[in-house]
C-alpha positions, -999 to 999 in steps of 0.1 A, spaced: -660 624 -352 -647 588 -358 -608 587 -353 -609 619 -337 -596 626 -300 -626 649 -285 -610 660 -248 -592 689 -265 -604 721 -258 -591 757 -254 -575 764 -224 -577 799 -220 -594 832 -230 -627 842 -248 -628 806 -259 -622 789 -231 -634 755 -230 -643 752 -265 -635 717 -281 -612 717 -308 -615 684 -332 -580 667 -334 -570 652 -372 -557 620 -369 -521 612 -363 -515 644 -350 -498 653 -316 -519 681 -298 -497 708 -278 -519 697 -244 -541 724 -230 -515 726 -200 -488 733 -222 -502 759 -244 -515 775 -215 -476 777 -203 -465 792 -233 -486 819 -231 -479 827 -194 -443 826 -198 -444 850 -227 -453 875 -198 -478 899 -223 -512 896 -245 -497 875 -279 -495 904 -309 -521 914 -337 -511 890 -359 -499 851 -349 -481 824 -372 -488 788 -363 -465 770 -385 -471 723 -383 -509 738 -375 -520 701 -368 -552 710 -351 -548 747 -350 -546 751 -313 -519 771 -308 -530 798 -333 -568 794 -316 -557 794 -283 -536 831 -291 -570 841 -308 -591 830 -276 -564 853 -259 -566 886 -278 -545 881 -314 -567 897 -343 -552 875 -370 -538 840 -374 -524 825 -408 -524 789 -401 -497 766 -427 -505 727 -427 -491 706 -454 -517 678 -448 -551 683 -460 -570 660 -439 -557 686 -409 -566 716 -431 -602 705 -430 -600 698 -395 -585 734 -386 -612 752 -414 -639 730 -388 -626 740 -357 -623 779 -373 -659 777 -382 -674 760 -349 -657 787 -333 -669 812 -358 -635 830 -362 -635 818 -400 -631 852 -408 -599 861 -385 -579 833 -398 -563 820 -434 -551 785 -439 -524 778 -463 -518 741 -470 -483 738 -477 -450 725 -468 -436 752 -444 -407 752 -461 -424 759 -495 -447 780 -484 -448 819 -498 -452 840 -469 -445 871 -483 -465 898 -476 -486 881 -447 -469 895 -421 -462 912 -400 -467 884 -376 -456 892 -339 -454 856 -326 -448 822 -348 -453 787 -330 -434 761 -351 -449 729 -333 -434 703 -361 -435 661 -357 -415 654 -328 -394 626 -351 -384 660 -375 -354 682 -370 -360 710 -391 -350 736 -372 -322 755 -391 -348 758 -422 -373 772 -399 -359 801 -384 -337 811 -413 -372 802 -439 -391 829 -416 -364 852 -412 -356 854 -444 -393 860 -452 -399 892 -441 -424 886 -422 -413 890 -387 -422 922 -365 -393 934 -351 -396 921 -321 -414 889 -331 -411 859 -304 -408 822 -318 -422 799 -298 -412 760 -307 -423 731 -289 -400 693 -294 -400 665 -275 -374 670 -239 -359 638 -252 -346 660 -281 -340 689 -262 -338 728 -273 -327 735 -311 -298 761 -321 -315 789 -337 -292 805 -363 -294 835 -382 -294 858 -345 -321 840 -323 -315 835 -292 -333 808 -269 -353 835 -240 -371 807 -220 -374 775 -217 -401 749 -201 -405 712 -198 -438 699 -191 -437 653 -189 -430 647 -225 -430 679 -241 -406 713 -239 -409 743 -253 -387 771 -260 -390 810 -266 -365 826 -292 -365 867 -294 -335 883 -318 -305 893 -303 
């Protein structure tokens, strides 16, 4: 586990605290935070969960530990990949999970869905909003009434979501704030 931050673990749930491995160079949603998310989206997360930037797959596990059935995980890096495929395994939920290593914003999504709630938890120095929201919507692979949860640093501040999203709630946690978008 050289290089690899131990003290995360999953904050909530079945799984609670279960340590999750941490790649290196990747930003962890603290267990504080991702236990936030979840209480402000005031209900059980859906069937099926997105977690777009996966980095250590916490956010995906953590909707898992809490009741999700499904989670399609997308991480460009392969060093991460192998980190989330570990942490998937160690939890044995390997078989509730796919990972695809890609670029979100190359990534073929269709027919994966339909996914009820996508995190999109991206390198606090990148601004990709606009390609995120219209890449997913555009898609197809949104429930109806599927819930975006994004996560950027409160020096940045909330993204515009175009293409009919709407910011629900907001919360700012030290460093980190995240925000709930639902479709107008």
């Amino acid at each position: 586990m050289a290089g690899r931050r131990s003290s995360l673990r999953v904050a909530t749930g079945e799984l609670r605290g279960r340590r999750l491995k941490v790649p290196n160079g990747v930003r962890p949603t603290t267990d504080r935070v991702r236990a936030a998310m979840f209480d402000a989206l005031q209900q059980e997360p859906p069937a099926r969960v997105l977690d777009l930037f996966a980095g250590s797959g916490s956010l995906g596990i953590e909707a898992y530990s809490r009741g999700s059935e499904f989670i399609l995980f997308v991480e460009r890096s392969r060093s991460a990949a192998k980190v989330i495929k570990e942490n998937l395994e160690s939890l044995e939920i390997d078989t509730q999970a796919d990972i695809l290593i890609r670029d979100v914003f190359r990534a073929d999504l269709r027919g994966a869905g339909p996914f009820g709630l996508v995190f999109a938890d991206p390198p606090y120095a990148d601004d990709p909003w606009a390609g995120v929201f219209e890449g997913i919507t555009v898609s197809g692979v949104l429930a109806r009434d599927a819930r975006i949860i994004v996560e950027v640093s409160s020096r940045q501040g909330v993204p515009e979501a175009p293409g009919g999203w709407v910011c629900w709630k907001t919360r700012r946690h030290g460093d980190s704030e995240f925000a709930i978008f639902v479709r107008e």
